[in-house]
N, C-alpha and C positions, 0 to 999 in steps of 0.2 A: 575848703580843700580843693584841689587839684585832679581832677582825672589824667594828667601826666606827672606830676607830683611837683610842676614847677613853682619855684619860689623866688625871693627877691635874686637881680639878676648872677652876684656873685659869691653871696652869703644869705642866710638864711635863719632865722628864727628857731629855737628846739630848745628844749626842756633840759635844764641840768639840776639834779636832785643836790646838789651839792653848792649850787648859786643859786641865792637873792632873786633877780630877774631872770626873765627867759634871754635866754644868748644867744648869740650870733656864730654860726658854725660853717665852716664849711662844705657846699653842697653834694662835694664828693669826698667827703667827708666818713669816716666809720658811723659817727653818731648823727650822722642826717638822713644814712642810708637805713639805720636799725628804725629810725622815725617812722619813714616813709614806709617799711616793710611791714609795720605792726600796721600801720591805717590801712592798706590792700590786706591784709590777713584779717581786718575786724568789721570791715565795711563790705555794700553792696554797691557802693556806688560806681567801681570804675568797672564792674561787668554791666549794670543799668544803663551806665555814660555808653556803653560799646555799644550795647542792645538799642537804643536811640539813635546815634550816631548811622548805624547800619543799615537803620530802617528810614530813616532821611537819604542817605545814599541809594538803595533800594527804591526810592521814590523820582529821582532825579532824569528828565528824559535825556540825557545824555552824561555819558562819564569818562570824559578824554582828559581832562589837567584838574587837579587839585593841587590845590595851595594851602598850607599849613600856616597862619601867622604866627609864630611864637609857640614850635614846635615842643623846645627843649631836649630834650633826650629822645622824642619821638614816641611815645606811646599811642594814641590817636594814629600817629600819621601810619605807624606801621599797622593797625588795626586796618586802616582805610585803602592803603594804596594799592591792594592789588587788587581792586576794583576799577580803578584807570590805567591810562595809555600810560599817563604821565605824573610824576610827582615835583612839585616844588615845595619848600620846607625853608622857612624862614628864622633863623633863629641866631639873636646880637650876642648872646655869651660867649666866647670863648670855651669857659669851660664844659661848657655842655656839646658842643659841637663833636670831639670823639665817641661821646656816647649816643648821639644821635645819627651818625655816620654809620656807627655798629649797625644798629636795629633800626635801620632803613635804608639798607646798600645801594637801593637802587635810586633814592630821593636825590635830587639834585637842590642842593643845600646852598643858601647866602647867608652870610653872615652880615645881617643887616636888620634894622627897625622896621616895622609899619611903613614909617613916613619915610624911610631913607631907599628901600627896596625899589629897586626897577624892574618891573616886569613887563614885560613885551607883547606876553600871549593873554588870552582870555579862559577863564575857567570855569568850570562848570560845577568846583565846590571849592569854596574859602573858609575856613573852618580859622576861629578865633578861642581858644580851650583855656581859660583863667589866666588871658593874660593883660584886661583891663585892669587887675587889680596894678599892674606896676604902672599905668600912666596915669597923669595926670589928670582929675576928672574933667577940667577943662578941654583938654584933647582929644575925648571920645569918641564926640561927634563926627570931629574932624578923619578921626583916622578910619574909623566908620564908613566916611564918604569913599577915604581913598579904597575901603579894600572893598567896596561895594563895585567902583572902577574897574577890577580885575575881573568881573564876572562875566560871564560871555550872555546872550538870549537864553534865558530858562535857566542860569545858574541859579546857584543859593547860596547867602552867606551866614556860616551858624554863630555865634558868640554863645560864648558858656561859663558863667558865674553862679557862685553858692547863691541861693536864694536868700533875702536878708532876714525871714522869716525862721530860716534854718538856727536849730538850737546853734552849731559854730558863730553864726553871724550876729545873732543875740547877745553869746557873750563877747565876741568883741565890739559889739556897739557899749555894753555897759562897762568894759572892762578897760575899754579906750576912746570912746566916742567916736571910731572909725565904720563911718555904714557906707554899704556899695550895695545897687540897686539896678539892675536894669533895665526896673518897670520908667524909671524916671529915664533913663537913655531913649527908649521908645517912642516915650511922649517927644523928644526932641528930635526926634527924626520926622522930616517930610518926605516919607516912603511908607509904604505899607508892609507892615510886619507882625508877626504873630510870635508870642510870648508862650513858651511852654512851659509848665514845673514840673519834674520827675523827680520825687521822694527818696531820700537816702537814710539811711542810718547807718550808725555804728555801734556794735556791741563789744565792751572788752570784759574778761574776768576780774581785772584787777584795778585798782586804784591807780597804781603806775602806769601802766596802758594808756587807760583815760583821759590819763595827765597829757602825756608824751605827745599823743594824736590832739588833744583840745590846743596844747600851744603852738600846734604844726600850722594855723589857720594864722598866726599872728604875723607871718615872716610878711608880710605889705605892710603892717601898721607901722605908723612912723615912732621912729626907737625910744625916742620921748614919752612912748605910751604902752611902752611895754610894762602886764606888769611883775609882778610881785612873784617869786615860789609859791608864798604863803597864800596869798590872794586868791592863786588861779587855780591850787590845791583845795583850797575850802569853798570856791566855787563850785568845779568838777563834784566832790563831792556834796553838797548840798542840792544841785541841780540835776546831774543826771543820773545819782542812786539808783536803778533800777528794784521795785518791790522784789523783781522774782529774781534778782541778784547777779554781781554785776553792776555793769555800768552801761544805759543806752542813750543815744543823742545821736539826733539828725544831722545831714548833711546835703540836704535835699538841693540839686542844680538846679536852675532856670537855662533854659535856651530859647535866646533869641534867633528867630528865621526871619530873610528877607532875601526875598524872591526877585533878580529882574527879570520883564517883563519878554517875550519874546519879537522877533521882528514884526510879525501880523499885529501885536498889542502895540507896540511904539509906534508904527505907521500910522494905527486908530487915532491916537493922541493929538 
């Protein structure tokens, strides 16, 4: 899952009781938004994402420019911005760019990638919120470096991915062989950074619920590995039945931090 609820760039994965595989829907969409609306009404995770996020801003010795990589609609970013001087908000969809413009009026918004982004100034938080899952894992590193670039003396830059441990990331490893991990991004960075995990779950009343939210997690898997109604229905139910009834299942984040160093530290070097 997403603590902004973004998904693949122009279409996106969702549950239709009615088809075979899981579909590809549009993200602004009636049936992408009813998705999206049932996971915030049954999870904890995107008031926990805030509560983390806040307390990482809260920590930072200065808060003049934030940069949002791959905003989307802006949930994060509006969380965050009126903690700084200054907002930039990065974000290459098209369709997502009016609803991002709404609920962050005062962000100053590019419509551009990671890699294609030019920015000028230096920032004192880069904040990257589920949106490794669309690149390529060969380019991690890379893009990594560049939004590490952007940080001024004592910035930080957050990246934020499901934990691969989390029951969502379990079943799409078994369900598609798609794992994303970024204890292994870590180890390939030559920089010093610290790995956090903050616990999520979900609880729905109902079977269909469960369903709808379990296949919201598939919209990155490549479409070749989508699967089944039936599959992901007798999954959900044999996996996350809850004894005391109900449906429960994790959704637990990871966030990576990396710190650059301030002027006094890089002169030391």
């Amino acid at each position: 899952m997403a603590c902004t609820g973004r998904r693949r760039s122009s279409v996106v994965s969702t549950f239709d009781v009615t088809a075979r595989r899981v579909q590809i829907l549009d993200p602004l969409g009636r049936a992408y938004r009813q998705a999206f609306e049932t996971f915030v009404a049954s999870t904890d995770q995107v008031r926990l994402a805030k509560q983390y996020l806040t307390a990482v801003v809260d920590q930072l010795p200065h808060r003049r420019i934030m940069i949002d990589a791959g905003a989307g609609e802006g949930g994060p970013t509006r969380w965050l911005a009126p903690s700084f001087l200054r907002t930039i908000a990065l974000e290459p969809d098209p369709l997502r760019l009016p609803g991002l413009r709404t609920n962050c009026p005062t962000a100053e918004v590019l419509p551009a990638t990671i890699d294609q982004a030019y920015i000028d100034v230096r920032a004192d938080l880069v904040l990257c919120c589920h949106v490794l899952y669309h690149l390529p894992r060969s380019r991690w590193a890379a893009n990594v470096c560049r939004m590490l670039g952007w940080l001024a003396p004592e910035g930080e830059l957050v990246i934020v991915l499901e934990n691969p441990a989390s029951d969502n990331m379990r079943m799409v490893a078994e369900l598609s062989g798609v794992t994303l991990d970024l204890a292994e991004l870590a180890a390939q960075l030559d920089v010093p950074c610290t790995l956090e995990t903050v616990p999520s779950t979900v609880h729905t009343e109902t079977l269909e619920d469960a369903v709808t939210i379990a296949q919201f997690v598939f919209g990155f898997a490549p479409l070749n590995a989508l699967p089944d109604r039936e599959t992901l229905t007798d999954y959900v139910r044999r996996r996350f039945a809850d004894p005391a009834g109900g449906y429960t299942f994790t959704c637990t984040q990871d966030f990576l931090r990396l710190r650059r160093p301030g002027f006094h530290q890089m002169d030391a070097r």
